[in-house]
PAPAKE-589379 format. One record per residue (C-alpha): residue number from 1; residue in one letter; x, y, z. Coordinates in steps of 0.001 Angstrom, whole numbers, plus 500000, padded with zeros to 6 digits. Example, Ala and Ser with C-alpha at 12.3 -4.5 7.8 and 13.67 -1.06 7.14 Angstrom:
BEGIN
+------+------+--------+--------+--------+
! baro ! volo !     px !     py !     pz !
+------+------+--------+--------+--------+
!    1 !    a ! 512300 ! 495500 ! 507800 !
!    2 !    s ! 513670 ! 498940 ! 507140 !
+------+------+--------+--------+--------+
END
This chain:
BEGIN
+------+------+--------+--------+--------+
! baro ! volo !     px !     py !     pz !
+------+------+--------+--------+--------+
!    1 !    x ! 646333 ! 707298 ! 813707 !
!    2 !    x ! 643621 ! 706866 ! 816524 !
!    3 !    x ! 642580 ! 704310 ! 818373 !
!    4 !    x ! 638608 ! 704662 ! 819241 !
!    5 !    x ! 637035 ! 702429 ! 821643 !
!    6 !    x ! 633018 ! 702408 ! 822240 !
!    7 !    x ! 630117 ! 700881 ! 823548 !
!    8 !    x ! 626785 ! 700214 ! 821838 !
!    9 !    x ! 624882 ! 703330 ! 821065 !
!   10 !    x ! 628232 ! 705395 ! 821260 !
!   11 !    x ! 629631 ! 707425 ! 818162 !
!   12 !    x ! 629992 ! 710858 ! 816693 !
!   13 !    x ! 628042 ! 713453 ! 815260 !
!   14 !    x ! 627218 ! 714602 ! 811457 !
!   15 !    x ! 630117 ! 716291 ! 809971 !
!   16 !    x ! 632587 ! 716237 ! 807056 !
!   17 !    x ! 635607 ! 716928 ! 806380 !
!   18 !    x ! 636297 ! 719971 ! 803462 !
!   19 !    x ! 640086 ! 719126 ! 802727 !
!   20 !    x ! 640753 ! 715356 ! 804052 !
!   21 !    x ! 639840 ! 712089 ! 802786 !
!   22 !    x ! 639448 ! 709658 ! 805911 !
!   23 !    x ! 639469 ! 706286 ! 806383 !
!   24 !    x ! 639412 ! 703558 ! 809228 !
!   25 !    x ! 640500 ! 700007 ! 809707 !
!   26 !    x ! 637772 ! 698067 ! 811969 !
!   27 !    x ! 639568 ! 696289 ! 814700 !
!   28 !    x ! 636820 ! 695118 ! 816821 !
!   29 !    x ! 632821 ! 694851 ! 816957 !
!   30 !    x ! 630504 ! 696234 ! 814572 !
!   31 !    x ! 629789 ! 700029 ! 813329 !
!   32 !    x ! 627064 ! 701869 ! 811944 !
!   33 !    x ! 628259 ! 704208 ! 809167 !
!   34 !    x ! 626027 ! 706755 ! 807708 !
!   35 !    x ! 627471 ! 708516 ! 804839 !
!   36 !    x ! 625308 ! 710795 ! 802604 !
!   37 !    x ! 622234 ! 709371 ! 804371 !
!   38 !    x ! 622813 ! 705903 ! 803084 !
!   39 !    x ! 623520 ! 703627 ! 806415 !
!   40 !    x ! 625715 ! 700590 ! 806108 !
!   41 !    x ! 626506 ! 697856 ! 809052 !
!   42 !    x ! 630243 ! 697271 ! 809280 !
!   43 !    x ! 632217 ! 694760 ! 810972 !
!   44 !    x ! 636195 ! 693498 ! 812802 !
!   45 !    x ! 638470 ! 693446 ! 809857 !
!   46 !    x ! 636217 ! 695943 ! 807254 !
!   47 !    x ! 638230 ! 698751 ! 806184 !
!   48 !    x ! 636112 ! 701934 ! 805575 !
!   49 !    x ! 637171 ! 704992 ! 803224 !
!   50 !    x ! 634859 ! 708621 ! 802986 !
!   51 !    x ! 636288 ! 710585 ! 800736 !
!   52 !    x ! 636400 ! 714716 ! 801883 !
!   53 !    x ! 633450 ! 716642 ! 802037 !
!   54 !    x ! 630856 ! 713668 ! 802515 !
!   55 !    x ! 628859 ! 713722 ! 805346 !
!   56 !    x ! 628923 ! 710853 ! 807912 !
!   57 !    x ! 628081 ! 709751 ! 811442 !
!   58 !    x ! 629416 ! 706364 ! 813095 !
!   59 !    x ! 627786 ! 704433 ! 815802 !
!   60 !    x ! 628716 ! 701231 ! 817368 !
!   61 !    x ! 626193 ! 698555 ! 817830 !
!   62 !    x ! 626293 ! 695349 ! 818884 !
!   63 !    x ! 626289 ! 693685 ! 821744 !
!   64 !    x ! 630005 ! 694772 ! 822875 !
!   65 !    x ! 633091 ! 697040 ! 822762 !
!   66 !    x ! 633472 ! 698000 ! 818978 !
!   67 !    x ! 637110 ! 699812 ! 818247 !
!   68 !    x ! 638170 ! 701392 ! 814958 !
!   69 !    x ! 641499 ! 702387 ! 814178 !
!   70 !    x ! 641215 ! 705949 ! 812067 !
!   71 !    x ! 643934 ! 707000 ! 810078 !
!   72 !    x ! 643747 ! 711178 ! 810163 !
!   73 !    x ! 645809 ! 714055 ! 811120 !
!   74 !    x ! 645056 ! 716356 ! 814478 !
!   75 !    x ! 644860 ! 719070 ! 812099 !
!   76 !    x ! 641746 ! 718137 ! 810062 !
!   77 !    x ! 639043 ! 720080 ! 810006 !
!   78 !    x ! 635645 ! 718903 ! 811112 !
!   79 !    x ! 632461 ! 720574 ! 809805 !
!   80 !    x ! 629150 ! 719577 ! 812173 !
!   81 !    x ! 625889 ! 719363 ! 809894 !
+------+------+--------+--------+--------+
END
């Protein structure tokens, strides 16, 4: 498990994930999720699952801190699109 803390505007890049399915428990703030092109807001106490090899990109937004609590391994590979 990882704890990721962000500001508005702050996120990742495209990728998947060949062998792993991921998923995240929203502590605090509000997300942006793209997966598969298809964007979705998300909020403090959602609980997001992408299942392996679907592409995705999260953002905060808001108007404060958002932090997400994602349940992976170190090991897992990322693939950047």
């Amino acid at each position: 498990m990882t704890i990721i803390a962000q500001m508005p505007g702050e996120g990742n890049r495209r990728h998947y994930h060949p062998d792993w399915n991921e998923w995240w428990h929203i502590v605090q703030g509000e997300w942006e999720w793209e997966i598969d092109g298809k964007t979705k807001r998300i909020k403090a106490g959602d609980i997001v699952l992408v299942e392996k090899r679907r592409v995705h990109k999260i953002t905060a937004v808001g108007e404060k801190l958002a932090i997400r609590m994602a349940v992976s391994r170190a090991d897992v590979e990322h693939i950047y699109v």
